[in-house]
C-alpha positions in Angstrom: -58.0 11.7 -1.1 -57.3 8.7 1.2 -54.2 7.6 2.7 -53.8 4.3 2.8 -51.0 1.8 4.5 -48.9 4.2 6.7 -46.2 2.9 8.0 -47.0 2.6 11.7 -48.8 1.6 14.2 -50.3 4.7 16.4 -53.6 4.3 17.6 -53.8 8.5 16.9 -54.1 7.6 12.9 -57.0 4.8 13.8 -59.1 5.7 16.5 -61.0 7.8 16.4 -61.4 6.6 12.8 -59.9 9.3 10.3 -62.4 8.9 6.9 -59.4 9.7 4.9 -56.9 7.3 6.5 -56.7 3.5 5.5 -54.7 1.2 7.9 -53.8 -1.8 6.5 -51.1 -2.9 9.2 -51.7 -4.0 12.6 -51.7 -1.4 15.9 -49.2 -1.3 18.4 -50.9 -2.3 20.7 -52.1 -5.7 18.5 -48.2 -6.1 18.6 -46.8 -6.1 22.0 -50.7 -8.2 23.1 -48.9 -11.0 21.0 -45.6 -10.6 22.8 -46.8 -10.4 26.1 -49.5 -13.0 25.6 -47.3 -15.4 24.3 -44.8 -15.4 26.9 -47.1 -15.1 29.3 -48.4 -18.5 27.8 -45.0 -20.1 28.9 -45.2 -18.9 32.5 -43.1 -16.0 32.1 -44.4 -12.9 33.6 -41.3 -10.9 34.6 -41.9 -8.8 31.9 -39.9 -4.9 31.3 -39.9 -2.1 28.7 -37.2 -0.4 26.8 -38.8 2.3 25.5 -37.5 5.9 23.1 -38.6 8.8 24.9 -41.5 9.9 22.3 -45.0 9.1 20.8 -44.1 5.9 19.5 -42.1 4.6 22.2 -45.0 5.7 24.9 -47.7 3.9 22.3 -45.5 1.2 22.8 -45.4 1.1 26.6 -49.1 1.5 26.6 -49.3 -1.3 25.2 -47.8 -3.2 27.1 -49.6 -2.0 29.8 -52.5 -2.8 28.8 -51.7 -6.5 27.7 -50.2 -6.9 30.9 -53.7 -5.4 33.2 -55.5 -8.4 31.0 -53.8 -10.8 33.5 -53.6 -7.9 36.2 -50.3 -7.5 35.9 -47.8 -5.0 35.3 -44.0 -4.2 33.8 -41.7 -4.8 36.6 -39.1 -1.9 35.7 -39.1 0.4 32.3 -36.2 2.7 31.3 -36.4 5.1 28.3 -33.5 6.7 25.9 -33.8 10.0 24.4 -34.9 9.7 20.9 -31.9 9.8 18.5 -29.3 8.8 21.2 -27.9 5.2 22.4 -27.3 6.7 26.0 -29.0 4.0 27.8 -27.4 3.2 30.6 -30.2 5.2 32.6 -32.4 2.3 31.4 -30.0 -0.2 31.9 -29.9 1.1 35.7 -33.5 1.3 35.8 -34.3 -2.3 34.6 -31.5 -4.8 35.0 -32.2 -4.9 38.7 -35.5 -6.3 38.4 -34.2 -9.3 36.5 -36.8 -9.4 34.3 -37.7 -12.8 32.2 -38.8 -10.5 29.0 -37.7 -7.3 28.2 -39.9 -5.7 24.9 -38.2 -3.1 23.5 -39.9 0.2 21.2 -37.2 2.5 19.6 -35.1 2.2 16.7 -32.5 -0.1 15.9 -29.8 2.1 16.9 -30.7 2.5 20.5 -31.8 -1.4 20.4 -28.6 -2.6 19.5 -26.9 -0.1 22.2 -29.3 -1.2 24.8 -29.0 -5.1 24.1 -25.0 -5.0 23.7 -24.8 -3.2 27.2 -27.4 -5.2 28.8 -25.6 -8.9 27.9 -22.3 -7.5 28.8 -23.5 -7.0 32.4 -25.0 -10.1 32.3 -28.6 -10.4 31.2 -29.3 -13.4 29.6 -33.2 -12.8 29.8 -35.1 -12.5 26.1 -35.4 -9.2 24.3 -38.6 -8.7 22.4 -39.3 -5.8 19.5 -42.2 -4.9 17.3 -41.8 -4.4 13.7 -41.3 -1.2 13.3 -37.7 -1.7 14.6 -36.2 -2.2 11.0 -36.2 -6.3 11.5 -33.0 -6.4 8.6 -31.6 -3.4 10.2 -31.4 -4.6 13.9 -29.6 -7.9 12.6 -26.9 -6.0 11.2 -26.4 -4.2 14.1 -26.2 -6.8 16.6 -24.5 -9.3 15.1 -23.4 -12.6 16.7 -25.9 -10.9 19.6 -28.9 -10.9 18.0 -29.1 -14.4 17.9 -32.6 -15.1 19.5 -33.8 -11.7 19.6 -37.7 -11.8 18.8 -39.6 -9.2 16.3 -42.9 -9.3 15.6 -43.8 -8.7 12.0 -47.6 -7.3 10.3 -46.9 -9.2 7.2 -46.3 -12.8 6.6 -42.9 -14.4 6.3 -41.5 -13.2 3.5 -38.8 -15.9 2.5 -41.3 -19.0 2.5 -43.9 -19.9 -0.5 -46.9 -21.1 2.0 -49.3 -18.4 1.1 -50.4 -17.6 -2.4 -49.5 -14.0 -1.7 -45.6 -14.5 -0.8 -45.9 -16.2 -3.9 -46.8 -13.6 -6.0 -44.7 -10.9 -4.1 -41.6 -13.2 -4.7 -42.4 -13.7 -8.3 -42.9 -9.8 -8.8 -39.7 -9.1 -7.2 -38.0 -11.3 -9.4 -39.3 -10.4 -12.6 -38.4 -7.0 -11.1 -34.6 -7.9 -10.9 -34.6 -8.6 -7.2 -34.5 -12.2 -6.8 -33.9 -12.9 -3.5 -34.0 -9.6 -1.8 -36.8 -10.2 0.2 -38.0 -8.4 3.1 -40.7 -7.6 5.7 -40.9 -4.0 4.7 -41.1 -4.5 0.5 -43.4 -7.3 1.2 -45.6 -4.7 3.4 -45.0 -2.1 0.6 -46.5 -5.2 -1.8 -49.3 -5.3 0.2 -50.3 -1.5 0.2 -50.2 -1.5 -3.2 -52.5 -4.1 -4.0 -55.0 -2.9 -1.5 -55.0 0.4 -3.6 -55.1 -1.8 -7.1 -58.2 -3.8 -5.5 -59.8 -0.5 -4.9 -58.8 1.4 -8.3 -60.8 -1.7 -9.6 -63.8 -2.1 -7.9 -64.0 2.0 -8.1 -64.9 1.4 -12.2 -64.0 2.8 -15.1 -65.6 6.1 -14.2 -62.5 7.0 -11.1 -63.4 9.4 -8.9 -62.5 10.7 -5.5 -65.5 9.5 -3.7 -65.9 6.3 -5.8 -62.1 5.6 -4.3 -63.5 5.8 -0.9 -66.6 4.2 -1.2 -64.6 1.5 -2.7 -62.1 1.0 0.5 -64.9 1.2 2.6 -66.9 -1.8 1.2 -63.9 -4.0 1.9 -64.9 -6.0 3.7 -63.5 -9.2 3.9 -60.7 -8.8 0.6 -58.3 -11.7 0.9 -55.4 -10.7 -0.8 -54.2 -14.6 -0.8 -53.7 -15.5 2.9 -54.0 -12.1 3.9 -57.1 -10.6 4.7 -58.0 -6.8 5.0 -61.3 -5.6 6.2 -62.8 -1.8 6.3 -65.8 -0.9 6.6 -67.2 4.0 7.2 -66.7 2.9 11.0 -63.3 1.1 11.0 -60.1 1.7 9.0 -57.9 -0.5 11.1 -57.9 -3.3 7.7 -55.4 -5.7 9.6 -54.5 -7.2 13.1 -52.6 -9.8 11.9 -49.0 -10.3 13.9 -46.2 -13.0 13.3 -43.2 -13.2 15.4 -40.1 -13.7 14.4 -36.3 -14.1 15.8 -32.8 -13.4 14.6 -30.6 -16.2 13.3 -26.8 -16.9 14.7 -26.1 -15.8 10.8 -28.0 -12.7 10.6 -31.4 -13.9 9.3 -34.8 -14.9 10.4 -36.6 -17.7 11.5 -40.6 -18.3 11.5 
C-alpha cells in the first residue's frame, strides 16, 4: 500500500523513486536552494551552517552545498550539535569567527533556540535561516523577543491569509472543526496530504483496490489542489517543490 505525504524532506525516501512512497512536500535540498539563492540575490554570500549531527542535519548541509557550488561557492564555517543536546558552543566556536552574513540552520528547535541565544549574546547580529522542518510555531516560542527576524522556509502556503482557494477551504474546515483560528504550517500540510489521498480514493472508482490506488497517484499529473499543485507520475514521486519563506514577528508570529 502507498505511503503518501511523509513528513520530511530526505532525498533517501525520493530518489531513487520508492513505487510505494508518495512525496507531496518539497526536498531539502528545494529548501535551503531557496535560502541560499535568495540571499545570494542580495549580495550576500558569507553564508554558514548550523547543522544536528545526523541524517537530517547532513541532508541539510548537502544542501547547502550544493546551492552554494551553483555559484561556485562554498559555506564559510559549519559547526554541528549532537542530536538531542543544546551543547553548541563547539559550533559557536567553529562559526562565529567567520562572521558570516547568513547562517542556515537544520536541527530542531531546541538546539536552534540554544544556538541563536548564545550566538546574539556574543554578538552576531548576522541573519539566521531554517527550513520547515524546524517546528516554525515551536521555534517562536522558544526564542522569544529573539526570534524576531529569524527566517523559515515553509512547503505549504501561508496558512493565516485567504489568497489561495485552498487556505480557504483549510480555514473553513478547521472552523467548522472547532478550531477557528488555530492555524498552522503543519495542520495546513496535514490538510494537504489528505486531500491528495481523497483525490486518489476518487479517481481510483468505486471498485477500490490496491493497485487501482497506485495507478491512480501515479496519473497525477498536474492535480491543483486550488493554488497548489502536485504532480506524480511511475518515474517521479517527488509531487511538490514548492518553498515559501517566512520570518518571526517581534510578537511571536509570522510574516509572508
Amino acid at each position: 500500500i502507498p505511503l503518501i505525504g511523509p513528513f520530511t524532506g530526505a532525498m533517501g525516501l525520493r530518489s531513487p523513486v520508492d513505487p510505494y512512497i508518495f512525496n507531496i512536500r518539497a526536498s531539502y535540498n528545494d529548501e535551503t536552494r531557496k535560502i541560499v539563492d535568495q540571499f545570494l540575490f542580495l549580495g550576500l554570500k558569507k553564508i554558514a551552517v548550523f547543522y544536528q549531527d545526523d541524517a537530517y542535519g547532513m541532508a541539510g548541509l548537502t544542501g547547502v552545498q550544493k546551492a552554494l557550488a551553483a555559484h561556485n561557492l562554498k559555506p564559510v564555517a559549519t559547526g554541528t550539535v549532537k542530536r538531542n543536546t543544546v551543547d553548541v558552543a563547539g559550533a559557536l566556536a567553529s562559526i562565529l569567527p567567520s562572521k558570516p552574513d547568513l547562517i542556515v540552520e537544520v536541527g530542531t528547535y531546541t538546539e536552534v533556540a540554544a544556538f541563536n541565544q548564545q550566538a546574539i549574546a556574543k554578538g552576531y547580529g548576522g541573519q539566521f535561516a531554517n527550513v520547515s522542518f524546524v517546528g516554525s510555531e515551536a521555534l517562536a516560542k522558544a526564542l522569544g523577543p529573539e526570534g524576531n527576524g529569524v527566517i523559515i522556509t515553509q512547503v505549504v502556503p501561508f496558512p493565516f491569509s485567504t489568497v489561495t482557494p485552498l487556505v480557504r477551504e483549510y480555514q473553513a474546515a478547521m472552523n467548522s472543526a472547532g478550531h477557528k483560528g488555530d492555524y498552522d504550517f503543519t495542520s495546513l500540510e496535514g490538510y494537504i496530504d489528505a486531500k491528495v489521498l481523497v483525490q486518489a480514493l476518487r479517481k481510483a472508482g468505486k471498485t477500490l483496490t490496491r493497485a487501482s490506488l497506485m495507478d491512480a497517484l501515479n496519473s497525477m499529473g498536474n492535480e491543483n489542489l486550488g493554488g497548489f499543485t502536485v504532480h506524480f507520475s511511475p518515474d517521479n514521486h517527488s509531487g511538490s517543490d514548492y518553498v515559501d519563506t517566512t520570518s518571526i514577528t517581534a510578537s511571536g508570529g509570522f510574516r509572508h
